[in-house]
N, CA, C and O of each residue as an XYZ file, in Angstrom:
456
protein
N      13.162     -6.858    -25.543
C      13.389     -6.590    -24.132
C      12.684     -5.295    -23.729
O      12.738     -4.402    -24.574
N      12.104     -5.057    -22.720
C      11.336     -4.212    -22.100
C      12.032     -3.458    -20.780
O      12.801     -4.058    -20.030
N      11.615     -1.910    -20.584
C      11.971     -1.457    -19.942
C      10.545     -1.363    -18.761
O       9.349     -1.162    -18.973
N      11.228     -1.581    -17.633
C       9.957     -1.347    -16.394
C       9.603     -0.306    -15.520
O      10.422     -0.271    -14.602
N       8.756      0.540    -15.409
C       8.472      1.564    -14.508
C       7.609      0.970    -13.750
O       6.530      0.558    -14.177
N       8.061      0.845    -12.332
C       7.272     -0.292    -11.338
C       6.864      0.862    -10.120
O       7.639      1.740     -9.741
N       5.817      0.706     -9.729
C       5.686      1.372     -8.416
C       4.197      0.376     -7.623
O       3.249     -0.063     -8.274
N       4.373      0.238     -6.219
C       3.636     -0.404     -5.117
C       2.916      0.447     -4.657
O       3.117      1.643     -4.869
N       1.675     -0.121     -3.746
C       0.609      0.574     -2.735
C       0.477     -0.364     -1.636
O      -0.039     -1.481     -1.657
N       1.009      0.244     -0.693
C       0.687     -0.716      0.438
C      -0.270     -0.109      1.509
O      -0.988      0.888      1.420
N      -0.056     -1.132      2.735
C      -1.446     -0.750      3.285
C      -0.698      0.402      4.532
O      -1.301      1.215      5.232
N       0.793      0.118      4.488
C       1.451      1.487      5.636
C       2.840      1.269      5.214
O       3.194      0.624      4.227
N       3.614      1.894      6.090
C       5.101      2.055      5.294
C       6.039      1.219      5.967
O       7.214      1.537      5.784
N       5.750     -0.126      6.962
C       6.280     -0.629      7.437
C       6.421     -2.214      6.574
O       5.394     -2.655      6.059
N       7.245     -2.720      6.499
C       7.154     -4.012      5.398
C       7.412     -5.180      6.046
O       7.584     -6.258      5.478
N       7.453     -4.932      7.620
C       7.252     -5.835      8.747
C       5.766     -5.821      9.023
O       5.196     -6.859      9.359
N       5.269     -4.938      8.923
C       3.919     -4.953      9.679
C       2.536     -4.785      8.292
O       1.322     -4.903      8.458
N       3.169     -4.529      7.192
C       1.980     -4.134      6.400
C       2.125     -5.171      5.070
O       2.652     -6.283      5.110
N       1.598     -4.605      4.029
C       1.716     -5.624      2.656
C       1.192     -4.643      1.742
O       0.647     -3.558      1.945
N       1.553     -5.425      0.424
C       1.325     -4.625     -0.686
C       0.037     -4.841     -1.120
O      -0.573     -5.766     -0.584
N      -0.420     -4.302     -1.826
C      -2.203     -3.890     -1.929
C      -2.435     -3.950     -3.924
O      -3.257     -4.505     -4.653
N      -1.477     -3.248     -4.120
C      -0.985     -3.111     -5.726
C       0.330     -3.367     -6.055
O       1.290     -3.039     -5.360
N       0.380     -3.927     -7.065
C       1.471     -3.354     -8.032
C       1.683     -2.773     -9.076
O       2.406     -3.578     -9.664
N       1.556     -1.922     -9.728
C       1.438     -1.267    -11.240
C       2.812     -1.026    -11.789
O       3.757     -0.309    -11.460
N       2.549     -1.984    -12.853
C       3.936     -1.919    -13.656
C       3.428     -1.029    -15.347
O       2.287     -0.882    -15.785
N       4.529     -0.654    -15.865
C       4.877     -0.115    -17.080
C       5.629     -0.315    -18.039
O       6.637      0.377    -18.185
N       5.320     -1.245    -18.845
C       6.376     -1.839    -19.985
C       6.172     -1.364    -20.967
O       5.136     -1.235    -21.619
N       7.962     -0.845    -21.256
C       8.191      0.065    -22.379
C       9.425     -0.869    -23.068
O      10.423     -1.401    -22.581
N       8.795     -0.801    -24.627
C      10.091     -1.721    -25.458
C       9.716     -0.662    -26.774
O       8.606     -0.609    -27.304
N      11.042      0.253    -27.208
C       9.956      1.419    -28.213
C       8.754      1.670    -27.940
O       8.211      1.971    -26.877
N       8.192      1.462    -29.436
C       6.987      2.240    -29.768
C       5.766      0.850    -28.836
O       4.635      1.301    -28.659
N       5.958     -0.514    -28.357
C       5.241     -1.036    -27.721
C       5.168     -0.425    -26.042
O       6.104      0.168    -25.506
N       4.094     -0.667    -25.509
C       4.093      0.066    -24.003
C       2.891     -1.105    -23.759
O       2.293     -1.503    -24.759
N       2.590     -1.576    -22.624
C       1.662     -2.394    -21.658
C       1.556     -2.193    -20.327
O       2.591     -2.413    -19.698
N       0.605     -1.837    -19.706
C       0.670     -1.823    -18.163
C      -0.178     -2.763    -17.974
O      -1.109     -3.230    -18.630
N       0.492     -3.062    -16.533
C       0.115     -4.490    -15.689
C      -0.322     -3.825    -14.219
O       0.365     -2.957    -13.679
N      -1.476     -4.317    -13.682
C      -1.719     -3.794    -12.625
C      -2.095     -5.268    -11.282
O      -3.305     -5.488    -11.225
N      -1.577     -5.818    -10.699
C      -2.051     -6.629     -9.896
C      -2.076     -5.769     -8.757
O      -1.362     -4.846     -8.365
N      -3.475     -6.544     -8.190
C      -4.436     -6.042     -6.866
C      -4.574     -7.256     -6.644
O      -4.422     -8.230     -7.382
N      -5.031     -7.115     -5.023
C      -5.025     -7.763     -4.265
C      -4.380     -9.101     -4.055
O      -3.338     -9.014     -3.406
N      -4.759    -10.493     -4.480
C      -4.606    -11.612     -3.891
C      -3.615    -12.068     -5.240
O      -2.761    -12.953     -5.178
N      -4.000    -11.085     -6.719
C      -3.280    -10.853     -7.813
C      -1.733    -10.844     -7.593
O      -0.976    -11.308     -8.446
N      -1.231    -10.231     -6.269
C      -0.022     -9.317     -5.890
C       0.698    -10.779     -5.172
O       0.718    -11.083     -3.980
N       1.185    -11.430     -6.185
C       1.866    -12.651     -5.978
C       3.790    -12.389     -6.286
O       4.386    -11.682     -7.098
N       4.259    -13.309     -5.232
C       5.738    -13.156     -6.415
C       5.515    -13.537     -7.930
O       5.626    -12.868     -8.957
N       5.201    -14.702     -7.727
C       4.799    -15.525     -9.484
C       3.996    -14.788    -10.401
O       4.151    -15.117    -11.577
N       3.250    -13.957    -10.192
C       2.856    -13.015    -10.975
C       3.206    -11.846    -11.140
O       2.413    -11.222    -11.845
N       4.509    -10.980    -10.603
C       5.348    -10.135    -11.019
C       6.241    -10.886    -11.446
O       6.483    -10.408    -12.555
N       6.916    -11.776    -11.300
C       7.869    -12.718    -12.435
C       7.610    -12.822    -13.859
O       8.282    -12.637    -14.874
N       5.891    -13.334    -13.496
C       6.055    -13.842    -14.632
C       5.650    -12.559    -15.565
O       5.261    -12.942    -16.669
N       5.639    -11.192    -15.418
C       5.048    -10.060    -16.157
C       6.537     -9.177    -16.051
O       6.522     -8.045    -16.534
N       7.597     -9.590    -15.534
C       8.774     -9.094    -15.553
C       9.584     -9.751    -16.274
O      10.686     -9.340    -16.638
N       8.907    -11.235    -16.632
C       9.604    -11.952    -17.742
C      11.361    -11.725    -18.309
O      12.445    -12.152    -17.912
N      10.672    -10.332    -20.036
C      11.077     -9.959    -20.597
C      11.739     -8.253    -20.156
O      11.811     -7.362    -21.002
N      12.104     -8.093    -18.917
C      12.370     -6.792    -18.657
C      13.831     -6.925    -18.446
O      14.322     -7.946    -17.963
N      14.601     -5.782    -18.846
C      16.125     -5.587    -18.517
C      16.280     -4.368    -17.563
O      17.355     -3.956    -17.129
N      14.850     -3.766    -17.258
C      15.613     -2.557    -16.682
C      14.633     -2.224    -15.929
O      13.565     -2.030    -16.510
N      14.671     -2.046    -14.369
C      13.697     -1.634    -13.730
C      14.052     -0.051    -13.026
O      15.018      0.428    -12.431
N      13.189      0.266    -13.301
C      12.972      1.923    -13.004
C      11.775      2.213    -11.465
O      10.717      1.584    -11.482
N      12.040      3.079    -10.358
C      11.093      2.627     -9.479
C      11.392      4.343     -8.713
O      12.163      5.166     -9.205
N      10.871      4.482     -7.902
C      10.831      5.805     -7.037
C      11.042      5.183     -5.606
O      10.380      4.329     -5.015
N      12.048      5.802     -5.276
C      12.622      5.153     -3.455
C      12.252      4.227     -3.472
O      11.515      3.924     -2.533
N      12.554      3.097     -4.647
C      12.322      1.614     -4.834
C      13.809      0.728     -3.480
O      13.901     -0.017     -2.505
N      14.392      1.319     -4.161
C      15.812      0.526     -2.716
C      15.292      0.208     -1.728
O      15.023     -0.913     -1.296
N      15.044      1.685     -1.124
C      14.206      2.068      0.188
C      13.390      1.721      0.546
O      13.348      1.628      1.773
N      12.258      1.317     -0.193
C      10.604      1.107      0.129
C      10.064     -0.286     -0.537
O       9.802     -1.336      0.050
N       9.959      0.055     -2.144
C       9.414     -0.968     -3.098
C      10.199     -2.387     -2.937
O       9.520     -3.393     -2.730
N      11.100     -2.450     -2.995
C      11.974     -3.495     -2.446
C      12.033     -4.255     -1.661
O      12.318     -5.431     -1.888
N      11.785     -3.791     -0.555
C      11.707     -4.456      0.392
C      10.469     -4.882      0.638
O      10.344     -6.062      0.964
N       9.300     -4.044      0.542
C       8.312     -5.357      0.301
C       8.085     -6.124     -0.856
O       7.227     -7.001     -0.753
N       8.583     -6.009     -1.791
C       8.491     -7.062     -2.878
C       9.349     -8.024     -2.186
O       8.668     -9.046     -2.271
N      10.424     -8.345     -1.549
C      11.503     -9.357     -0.968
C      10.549    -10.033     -0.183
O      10.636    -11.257     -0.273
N       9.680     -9.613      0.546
C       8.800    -10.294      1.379
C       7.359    -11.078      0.470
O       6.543    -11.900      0.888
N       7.446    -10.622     -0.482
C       6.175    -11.337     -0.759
C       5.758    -12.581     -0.837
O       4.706    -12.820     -1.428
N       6.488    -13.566     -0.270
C       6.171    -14.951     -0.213
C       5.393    -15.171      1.131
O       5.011    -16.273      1.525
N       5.221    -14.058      1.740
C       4.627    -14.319      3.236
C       3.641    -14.232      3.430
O       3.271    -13.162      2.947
N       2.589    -14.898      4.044
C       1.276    -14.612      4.184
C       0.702    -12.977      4.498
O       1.276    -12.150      5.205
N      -0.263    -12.840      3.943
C      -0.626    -11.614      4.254
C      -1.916    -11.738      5.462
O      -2.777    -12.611      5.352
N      -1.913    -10.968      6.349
C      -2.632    -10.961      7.328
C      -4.237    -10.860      7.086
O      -4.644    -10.260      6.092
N      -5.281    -11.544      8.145
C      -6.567    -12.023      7.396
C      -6.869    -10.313      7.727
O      -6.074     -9.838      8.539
N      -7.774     -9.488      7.263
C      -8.176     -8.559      7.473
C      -8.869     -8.634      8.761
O      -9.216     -9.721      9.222
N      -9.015     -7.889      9.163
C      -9.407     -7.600     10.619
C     -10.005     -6.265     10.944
O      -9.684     -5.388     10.141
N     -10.666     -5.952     11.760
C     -11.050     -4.697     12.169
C     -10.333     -4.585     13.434
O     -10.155     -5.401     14.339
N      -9.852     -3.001     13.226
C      -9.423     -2.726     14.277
C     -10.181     -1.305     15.296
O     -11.012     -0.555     14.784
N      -9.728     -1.151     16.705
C     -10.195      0.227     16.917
C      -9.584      1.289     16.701
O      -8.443      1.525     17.100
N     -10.454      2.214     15.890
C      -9.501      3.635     15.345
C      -8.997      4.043     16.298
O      -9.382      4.243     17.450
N      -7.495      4.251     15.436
C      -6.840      5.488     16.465
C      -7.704      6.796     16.731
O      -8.496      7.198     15.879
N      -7.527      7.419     17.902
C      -7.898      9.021     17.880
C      -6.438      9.917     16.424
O      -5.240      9.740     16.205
N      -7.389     10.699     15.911
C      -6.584     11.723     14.945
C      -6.213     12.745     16.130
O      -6.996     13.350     16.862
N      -5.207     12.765     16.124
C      -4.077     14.136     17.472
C      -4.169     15.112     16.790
O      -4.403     16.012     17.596
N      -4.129     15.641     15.548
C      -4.496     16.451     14.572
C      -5.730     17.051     14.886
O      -5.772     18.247     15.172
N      -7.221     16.012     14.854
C      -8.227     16.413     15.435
C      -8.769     16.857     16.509
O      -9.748     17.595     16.621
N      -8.035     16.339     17.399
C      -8.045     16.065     18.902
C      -7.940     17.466     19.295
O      -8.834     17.964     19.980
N      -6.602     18.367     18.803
C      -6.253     19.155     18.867
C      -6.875     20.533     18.415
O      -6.270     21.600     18.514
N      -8.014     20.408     17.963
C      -8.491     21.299     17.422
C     -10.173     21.602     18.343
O     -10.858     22.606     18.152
N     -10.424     20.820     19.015
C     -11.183     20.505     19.695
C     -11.302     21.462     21.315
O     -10.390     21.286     22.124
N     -12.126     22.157     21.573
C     -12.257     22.872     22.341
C     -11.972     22.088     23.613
O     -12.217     20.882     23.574
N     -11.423     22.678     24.880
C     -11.227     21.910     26.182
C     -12.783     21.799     26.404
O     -13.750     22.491     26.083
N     -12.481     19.901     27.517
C     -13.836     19.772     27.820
C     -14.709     19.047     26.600
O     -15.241     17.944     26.717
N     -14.736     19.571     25.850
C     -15.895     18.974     24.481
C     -15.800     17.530     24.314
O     -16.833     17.000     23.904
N     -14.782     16.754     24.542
C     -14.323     15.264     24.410
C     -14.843     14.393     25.293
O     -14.059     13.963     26.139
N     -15.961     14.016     25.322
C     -16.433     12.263     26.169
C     -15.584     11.247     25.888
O     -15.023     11.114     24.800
N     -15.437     10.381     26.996
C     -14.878      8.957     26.825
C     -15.492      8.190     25.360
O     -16.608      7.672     25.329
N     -14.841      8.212     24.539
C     -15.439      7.097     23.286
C     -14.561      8.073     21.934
O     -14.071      7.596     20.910
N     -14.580      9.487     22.346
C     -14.059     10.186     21.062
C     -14.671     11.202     20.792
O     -14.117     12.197     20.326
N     -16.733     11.068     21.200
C     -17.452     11.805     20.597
C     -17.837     13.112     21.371
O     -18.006     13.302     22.576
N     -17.932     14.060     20.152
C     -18.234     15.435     20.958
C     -19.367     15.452     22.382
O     -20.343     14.702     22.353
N     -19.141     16.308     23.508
C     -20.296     16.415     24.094
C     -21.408     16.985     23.707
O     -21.639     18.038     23.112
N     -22.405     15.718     24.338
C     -23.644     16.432     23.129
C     -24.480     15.617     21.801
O     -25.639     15.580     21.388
N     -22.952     14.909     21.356
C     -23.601     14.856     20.356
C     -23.175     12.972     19.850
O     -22.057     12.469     19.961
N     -23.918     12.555     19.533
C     -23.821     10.819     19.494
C     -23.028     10.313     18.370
O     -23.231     11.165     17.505
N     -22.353      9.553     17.937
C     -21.465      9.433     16.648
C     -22.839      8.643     15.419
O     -23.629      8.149     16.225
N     -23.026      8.544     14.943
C     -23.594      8.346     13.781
C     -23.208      7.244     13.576
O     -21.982      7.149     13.639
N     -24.187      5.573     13.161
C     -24.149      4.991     12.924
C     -24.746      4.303     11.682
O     -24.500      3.119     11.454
């Protein structure tokens, strides 16, 4: 029997609106240890089952809270990728001299780089 240190990567912290990206697991039974890493399309229920097999004990970081709940969802389609339009950074925005800002984002003056 194996002990599990599990932790997720998702794409934001909402488990309504986002999905998991990774999973990296850590199986510890003694002196044996294995890590399992599913990415992308990898990041199935049936393939954390079946690599949780032999585990009695899962170990996780604000797993209740976070990891959990999108693992509960993972039977759901994950959204086709898409492009979206960047947010403005308010962080950046803010640092930005009055005036200097054209309609689009880009400094006055100066063209965004393509």
């Amino acid at each position: 029997m194996f002990e599990a240190y599990l932790d997720i990567e998702t794409t934001g912290l909402s488990s309504f609106y986002n999905y998991i990206t990774v999973i990296g697991i850590y199986l510890v039974n003694g002196r044996r240890t294995k890590v399992v890493q599913l990415v992308d399309k990898e990041v199935t229920r049936q393939n954390l089952l079946a690599n949780m097999e032999d585990v009695h004990t899962i170990y996780t970081y604000n797993g209740k809270r976070f990891d959990l709940p999108f693992i509960k969802l993972l039977p759901r389609c994950r959204p086709q990728r898409t492009l979206r339009a960047p947010r403005p950074d308010v962080r950046l925005l803010a640092l930005q001299p009055p005036g200097r800002l054209q309609s689009g984002g880009a400094a006055a003056g100066h063209s965004p780089q393509t």
